[in-house]
Every structure is written in C-alpha cells, then in structure tokens.
N, C-alpha and C positions, 0 to 999 in steps of 0.2 A: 550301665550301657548307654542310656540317653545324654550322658554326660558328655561321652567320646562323640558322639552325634554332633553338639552342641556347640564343639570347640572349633573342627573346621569350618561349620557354616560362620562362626563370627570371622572367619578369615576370608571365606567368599564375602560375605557382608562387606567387608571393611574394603575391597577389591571394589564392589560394587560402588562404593560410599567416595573412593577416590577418585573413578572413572567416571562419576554423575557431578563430584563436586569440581573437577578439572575441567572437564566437559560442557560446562555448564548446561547439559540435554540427556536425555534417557540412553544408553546404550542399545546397541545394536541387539535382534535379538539372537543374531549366529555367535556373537560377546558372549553372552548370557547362557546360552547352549554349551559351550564351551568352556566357561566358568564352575558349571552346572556337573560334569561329563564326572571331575575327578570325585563328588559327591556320591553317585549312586551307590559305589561299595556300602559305602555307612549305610543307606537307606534300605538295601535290599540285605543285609547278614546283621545288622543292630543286633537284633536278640539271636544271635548264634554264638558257638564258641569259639567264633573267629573275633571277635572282638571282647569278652568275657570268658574268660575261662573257668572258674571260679573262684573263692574265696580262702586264703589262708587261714586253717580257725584254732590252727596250733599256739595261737597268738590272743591277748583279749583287741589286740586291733583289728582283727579281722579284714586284714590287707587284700583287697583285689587281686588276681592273678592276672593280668593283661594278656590279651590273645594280639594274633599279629596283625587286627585291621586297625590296633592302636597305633604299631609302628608306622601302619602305611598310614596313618593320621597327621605323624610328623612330618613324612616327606611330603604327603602336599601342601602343609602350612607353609613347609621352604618354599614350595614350587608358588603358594599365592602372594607370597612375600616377595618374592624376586620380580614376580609380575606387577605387584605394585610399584618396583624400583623400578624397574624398567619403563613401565607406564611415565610415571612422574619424569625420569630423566630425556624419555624424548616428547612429553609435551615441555618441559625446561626449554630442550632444544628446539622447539618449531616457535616457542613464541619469544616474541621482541620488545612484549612491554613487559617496564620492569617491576608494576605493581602485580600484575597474573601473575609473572616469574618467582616475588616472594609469596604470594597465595600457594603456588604451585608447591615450594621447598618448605613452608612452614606445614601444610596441613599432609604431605607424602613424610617428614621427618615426623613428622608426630607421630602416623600410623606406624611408624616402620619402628619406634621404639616402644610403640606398646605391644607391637604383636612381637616385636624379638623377646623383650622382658614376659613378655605371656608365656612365649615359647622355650624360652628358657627354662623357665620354673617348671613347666609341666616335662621339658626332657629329663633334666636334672634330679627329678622327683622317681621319672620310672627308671633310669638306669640307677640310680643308689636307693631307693625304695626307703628315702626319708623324704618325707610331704613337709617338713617345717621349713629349709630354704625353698620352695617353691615360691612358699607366703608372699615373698619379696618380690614375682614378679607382677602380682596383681598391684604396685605401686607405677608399670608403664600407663593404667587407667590416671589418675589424676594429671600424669603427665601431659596424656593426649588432651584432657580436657583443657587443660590451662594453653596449651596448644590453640586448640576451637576458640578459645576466650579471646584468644589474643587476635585470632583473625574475624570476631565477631564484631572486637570492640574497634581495634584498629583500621582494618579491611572493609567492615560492612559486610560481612561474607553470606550473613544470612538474613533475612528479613523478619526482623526482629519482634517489632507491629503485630506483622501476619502472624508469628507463631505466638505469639503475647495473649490477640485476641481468638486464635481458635483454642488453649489451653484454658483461658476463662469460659468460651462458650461450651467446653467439654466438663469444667470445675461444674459450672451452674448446673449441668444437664443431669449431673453426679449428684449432684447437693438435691436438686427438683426430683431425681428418681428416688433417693431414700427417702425423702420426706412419707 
C-alpha cells in the first residue's frame, strides 16, 4: 500500500522540482495547495481496500490485487504530467533569452520522459499483470539524470561548490557521529 502512496508524490515532487527550477523562487503557496488537493485520497484510504484489495495466493507469486485508488493514481500522474508540459511550454513562451529557453526545454523534456517511462511501466504492468516489462521503465531515471548532467555541466544550473561542500560537512558529521 505505501508503494501506491509513494508514486504520485514523486509526480507532485517532480511538479514541484520543475516549477522551483524554472522559476528560479519558491512557489506560490495556493500552487502548493493545489498541487497538494489530488494527493489526499492516498493519504486518507492507504490502508483500506480502496487501494489494496488483497493478495492472489493461488499463485507462489502472490500477485497484489489492486483496488481503484491505484487506478485513480494513474490519472493524476497524467493530470501532473500535463501540468508540468504545460508549465514548461508557457514559461518557453513568456521568455526571450535563449539560454533560460534551453534550460527550460532540457530539464521539462527530461522530466517528461522519465515520469512517462515511469508511467508506462507501472500502467502496462497493472493492466497485463506481468511486472517484467515494467523493468524497462525505471531506465527514464538515468535518462533524467544525464539530462541534470548536462545542464549542470553546460548551463551551470546548480551551484555546484555549495552542494559539494555541505555533502562533505554532512559526510564528516556522519563519519564524527559513528566514531
């Protein structure tokens, strides 16, 4: 059940991740609210049989039974997918310089093929209830990152320094606490 939880929030996440990095500032928090709204189902029926129904055990796989807060799990990953297209296509269109413009079209197409490849694999998986082509969609993640690489390395897009040395001051503080 925590699973089905787990997936639309990396879709709000990734919503959030486009609208802060385009943005370059914190979203709005009625954005946020809003963002927020198609989430609650998951949070309030998780452990009901609205989103687990039980287990198949006439099988040694013991296949999940999906209840229908999985299905409506699909349609809002569409609904935050399209929001992220749509986000990236009209800040595309409000701005005029042409290096924001590929910042904009590199880091919106990366998200938008890892969360389809995401989403793929897990529709693909509950309507034919074989989980081995799904495998294939968790290959959108490297995608995205070589994506990120490319506008870290080329773009400058994130401050490299800064995360460089608070990841050593978080290593040491790790290393200093088990000692």
């Amino acid at each position: 059940s925590v699973i089905n939880l787990i997936e639309p929030f990396i879709y709000a996440s990734c919503l959030y991740f486009v609208q802060v990095f385009i943005g370059n500032k914190d979203t709005a928090l009625k954005t946020k609210i809003i963002a927020f709204i198609p989430l609650l189902p998951f949070i309030l029926f998780i452990y009901t049989k609205f989103t687990l129904l039980g287990y198949d055990l006439s099988s040694c796989n013991r296949e999940a039974i999906e209840g229908p807060l999985t299905h409506y799990a699909y349609v809002i990953e569409i609904f935050y997918t399209l929001w992220i297209v749509v986000f990236g296509m009209e800040s595309f269109r409000r701005t005029k310089d042409t290096l924001t413009r590929q910042k904009i079209i590199l880091v919106t197409l990366g998200i938008i093929l890892f969360l389809l490849t995401f989403s793929f694999g897990n529709i693909i998986g509950s309507i034919t209830d074989d989980w081995r082509l799904p495998q294939w969609g968790l290959f959108g993640m490297p995608i995205f990152i070589g994506f990120l690489s490319y506008l870290i390395v080329k773009h400058k897009a994130f401050d490299i320094k800064l995360i460089a040395t608070q990841a050593l001051a978080v290593m040491m503080s790790i290393l200093i606490g088990s000692q």
